[in-house]
C-alpha positions as CSV (number, residue, x, y, z in Angstrom):
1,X,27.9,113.8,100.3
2,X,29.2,110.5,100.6
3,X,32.4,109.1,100.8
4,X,34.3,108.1,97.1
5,X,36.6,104.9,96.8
6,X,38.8,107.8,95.2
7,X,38.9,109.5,98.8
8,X,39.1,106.3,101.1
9,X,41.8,105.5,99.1
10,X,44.0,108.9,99.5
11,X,42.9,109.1,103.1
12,X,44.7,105.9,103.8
13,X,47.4,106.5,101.8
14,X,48.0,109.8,103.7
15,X,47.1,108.1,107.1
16,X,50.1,105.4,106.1
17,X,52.5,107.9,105.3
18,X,52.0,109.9,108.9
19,X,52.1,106.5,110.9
20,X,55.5,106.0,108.9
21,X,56.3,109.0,109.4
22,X,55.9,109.4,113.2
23,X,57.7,105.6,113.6
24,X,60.7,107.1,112.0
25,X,60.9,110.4,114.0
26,X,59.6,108.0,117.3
27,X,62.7,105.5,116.7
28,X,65.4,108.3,115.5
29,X,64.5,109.8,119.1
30,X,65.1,106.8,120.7
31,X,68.0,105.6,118.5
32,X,69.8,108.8,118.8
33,X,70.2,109.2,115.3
34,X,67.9,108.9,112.1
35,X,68.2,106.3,109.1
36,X,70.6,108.0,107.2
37,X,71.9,106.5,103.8
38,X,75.0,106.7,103.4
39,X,76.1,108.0,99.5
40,X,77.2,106.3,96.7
41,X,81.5,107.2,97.4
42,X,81.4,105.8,100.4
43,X,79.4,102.7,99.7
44,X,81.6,102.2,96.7
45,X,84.7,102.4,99.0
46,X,83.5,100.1,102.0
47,X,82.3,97.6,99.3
48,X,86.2,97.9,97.8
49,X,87.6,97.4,101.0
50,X,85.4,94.3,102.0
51,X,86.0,93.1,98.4
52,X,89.6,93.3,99.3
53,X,89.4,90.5,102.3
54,X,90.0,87.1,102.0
55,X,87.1,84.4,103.1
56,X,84.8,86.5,104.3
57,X,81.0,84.2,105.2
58,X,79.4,86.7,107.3
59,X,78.6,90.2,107.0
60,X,76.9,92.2,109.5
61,X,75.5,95.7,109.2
62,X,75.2,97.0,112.6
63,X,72.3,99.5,111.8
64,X,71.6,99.0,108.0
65,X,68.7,101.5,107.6
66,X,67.4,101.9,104.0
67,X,69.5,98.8,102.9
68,X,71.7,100.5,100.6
69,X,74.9,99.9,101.9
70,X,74.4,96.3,101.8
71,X,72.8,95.9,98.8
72,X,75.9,98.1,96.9
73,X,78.5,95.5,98.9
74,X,76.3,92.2,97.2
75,X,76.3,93.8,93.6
76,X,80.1,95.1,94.0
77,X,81.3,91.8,95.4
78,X,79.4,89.6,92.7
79,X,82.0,91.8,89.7
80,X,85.5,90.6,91.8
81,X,84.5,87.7,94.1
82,X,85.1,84.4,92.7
83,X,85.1,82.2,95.6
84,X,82.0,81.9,98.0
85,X,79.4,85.0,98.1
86,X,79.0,86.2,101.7
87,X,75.8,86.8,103.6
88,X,75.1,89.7,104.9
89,X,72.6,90.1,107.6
90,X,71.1,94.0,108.3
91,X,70.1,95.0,111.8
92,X,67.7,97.2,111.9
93,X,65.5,98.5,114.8
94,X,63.2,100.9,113.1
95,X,60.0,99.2,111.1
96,X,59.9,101.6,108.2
97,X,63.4,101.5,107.1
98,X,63.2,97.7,107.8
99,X,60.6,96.8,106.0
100,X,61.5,99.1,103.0
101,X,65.1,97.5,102.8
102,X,63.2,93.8,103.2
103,X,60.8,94.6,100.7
104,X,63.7,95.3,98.2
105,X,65.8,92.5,98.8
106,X,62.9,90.4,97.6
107,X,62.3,93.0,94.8
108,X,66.0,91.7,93.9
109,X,65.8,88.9,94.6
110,X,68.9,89.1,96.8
111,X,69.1,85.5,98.7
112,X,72.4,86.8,100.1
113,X,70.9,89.4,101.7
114,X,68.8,89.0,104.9
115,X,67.1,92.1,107.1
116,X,66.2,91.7,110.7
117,X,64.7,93.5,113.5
118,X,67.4,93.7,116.3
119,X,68.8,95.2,118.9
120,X,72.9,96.1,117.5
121,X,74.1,95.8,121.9
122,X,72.3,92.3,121.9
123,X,72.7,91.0,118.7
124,X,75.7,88.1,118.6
125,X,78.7,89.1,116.5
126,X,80.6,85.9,117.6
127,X,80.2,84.5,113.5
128,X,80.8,87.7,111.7
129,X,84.3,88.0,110.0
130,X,83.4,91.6,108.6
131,X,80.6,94.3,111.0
132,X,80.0,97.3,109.1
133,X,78.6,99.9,111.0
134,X,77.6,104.0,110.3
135,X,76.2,105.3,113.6
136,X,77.1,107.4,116.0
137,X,79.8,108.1,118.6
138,X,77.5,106.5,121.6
139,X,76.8,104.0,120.0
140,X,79.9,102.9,118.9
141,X,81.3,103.4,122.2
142,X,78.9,101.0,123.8
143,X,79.5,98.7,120.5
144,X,83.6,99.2,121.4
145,X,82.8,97.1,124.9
146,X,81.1,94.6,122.6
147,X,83.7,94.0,120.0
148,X,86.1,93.2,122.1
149,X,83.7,90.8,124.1
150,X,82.8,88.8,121.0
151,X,84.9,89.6,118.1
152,X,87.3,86.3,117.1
153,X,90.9,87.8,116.1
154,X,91.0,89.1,112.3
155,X,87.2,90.1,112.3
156,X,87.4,93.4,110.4
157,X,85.1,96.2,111.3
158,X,84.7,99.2,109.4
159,X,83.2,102.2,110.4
160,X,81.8,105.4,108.5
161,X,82.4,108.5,109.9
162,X,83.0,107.7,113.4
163,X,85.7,106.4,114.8
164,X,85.9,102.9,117.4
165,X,86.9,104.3,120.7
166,X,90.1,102.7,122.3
167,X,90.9,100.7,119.2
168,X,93.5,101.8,116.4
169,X,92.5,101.6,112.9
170,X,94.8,99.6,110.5
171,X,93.6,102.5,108.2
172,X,91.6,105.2,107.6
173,X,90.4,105.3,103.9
174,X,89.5,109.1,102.8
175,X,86.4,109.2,100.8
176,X,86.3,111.9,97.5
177,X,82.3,112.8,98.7
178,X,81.8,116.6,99.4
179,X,82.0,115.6,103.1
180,X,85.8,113.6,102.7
181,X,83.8,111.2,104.6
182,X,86.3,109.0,106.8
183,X,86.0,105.0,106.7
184,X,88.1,103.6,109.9
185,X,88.9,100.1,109.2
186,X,90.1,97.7,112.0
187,X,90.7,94.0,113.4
188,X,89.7,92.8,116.2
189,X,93.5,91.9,117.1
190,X,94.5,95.5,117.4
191,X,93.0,96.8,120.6
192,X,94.1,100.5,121.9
């Protein structure tokens, strides 16, 4: 009984899928939180608000995951933006989602788009004018500290979900998903 090209080829196939598999449950345990993908409301809606800036270069997604979120704010600012199209750089610790979200921005030939392997507490925010984050509440209290450390004055960050403790939101923006899912929108000149 030997072994088939058929069989070598499923057994890999199901050895690739545990490795990924494992690496996503290893680095949600670490992280504190899983790639989660946020749905199509609030994408829509964060898109909309971004869309709604003036001169905005630099987008960074503190924790991009899948790469949905910034692939729906490059599609939704290329139907209203006539001036220049931002970049929008991903962070992303976790090799799965990472390479999934890299692998479709090539499949789209996004050029606007760019996914990297980073640490969100020592990445440089000191050139974004828009961070876009959906995290957690640790998280977003050690990227408060942050903010406020390297943030120029009118950098907008907008938050899904979880609010940016010791800073006010110029608003909060009410999703109409099942969840109402809250989007907190601030500058980096108002400071609790």
């Amino acid at each position: 009984m030997g072994i088939t090209l058929y069989g070598l080829i499923i057994g890999l196939i199901i050895l690739l899928v545990f490795v990924a598999m494992v690496s996503i449950v290893y680095r949600s345990l670490r992280n504190g939180i899983s790639p989660m993908p946020s749905s199509g409301a609030v994408r829509r809606a964060v898109a909309a608000e971004i869309n709604s800036l003036n001169r905005v270069r630099t987008i960074v997604e503190a924790g991009s995951g899948w790469g949905t979120l910034a692939f729906t704010i490059t599609r939704q600012g290329r139907k209203v933006r006539r001036d220049i199209e931002p970049k929008i750089i991903g962070l992303e610790n976790s090799m799965v989602p990472l390479l999934f979200s890299q692998l479709m921005s090539v499949m789209l030939a996004e050029e606007m788009v760019t996914f990297v392997r980073r640490d969100i507490y020592r990445f440089s925010y000191r050139d974004a004018d828009v961070v876009v984050c959906y995290l957690f509440p640790r998280a977003m209290q050690s990227l408060s500290m942050i903010f406020q450390e390297q943030l120029s004055i009118g950098t907008r960050i907008i938050s899904i979900c979880f609010a940016l403790p010791g800073w006010v939101p110029e608003k909060v923006i009410v999703c109409e998903d099942m969840y109402h899912t809250r989007i907190y929108v601030y500058s980096a000149s108002i400071v609790g």
